[in-house]
N, C-alpha and C positions, 0 to 999 in steps of 0.2 A: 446563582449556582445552577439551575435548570438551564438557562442560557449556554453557559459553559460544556454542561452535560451533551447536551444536544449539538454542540459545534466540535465536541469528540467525541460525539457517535455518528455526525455526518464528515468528517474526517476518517473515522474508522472505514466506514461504508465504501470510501472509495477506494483507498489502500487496499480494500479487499477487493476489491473490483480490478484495479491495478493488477495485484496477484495472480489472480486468476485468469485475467484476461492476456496477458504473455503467451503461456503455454500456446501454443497450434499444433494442428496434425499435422505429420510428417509422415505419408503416409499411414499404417497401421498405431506408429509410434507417437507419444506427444512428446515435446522437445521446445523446450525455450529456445525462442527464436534469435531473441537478444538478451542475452547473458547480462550484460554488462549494463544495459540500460534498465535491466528488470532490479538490478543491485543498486543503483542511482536513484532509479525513484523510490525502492525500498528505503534507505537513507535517509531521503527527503521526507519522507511521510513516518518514520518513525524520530525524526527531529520535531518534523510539526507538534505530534504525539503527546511528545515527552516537555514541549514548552506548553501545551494544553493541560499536563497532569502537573506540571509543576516542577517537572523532576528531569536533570540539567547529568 
């Protein structure tokens, strides 16, 4: 179980990092730069997720 835990809380960790790290300044403004890729790995990482919690 701690094994488990730790392997989606360092899943989680990157997702967030993923997230976060999209955004750039655009000028003054911040603005996802890729839309569409920032939605792809969102997917991907909340599939990982969800076969870590168990739940399909």
């Amino acid at each position: 179980m701690y094994r488990r835990y730790l392997q989606l809380a360092a899943v989680s960790v990157v997702f967030a990092s993923e997230v976060v790290g999209h955004p750039a300044a655009v000028g003054k403004v911040w603005e996802v730069e890729d839309p569409m890729g920032l939605i792809a790995s969102s997917l991907d990482y909340l599939s990982g997720l969800s076969a870590l919690t168990g739940r399909v």
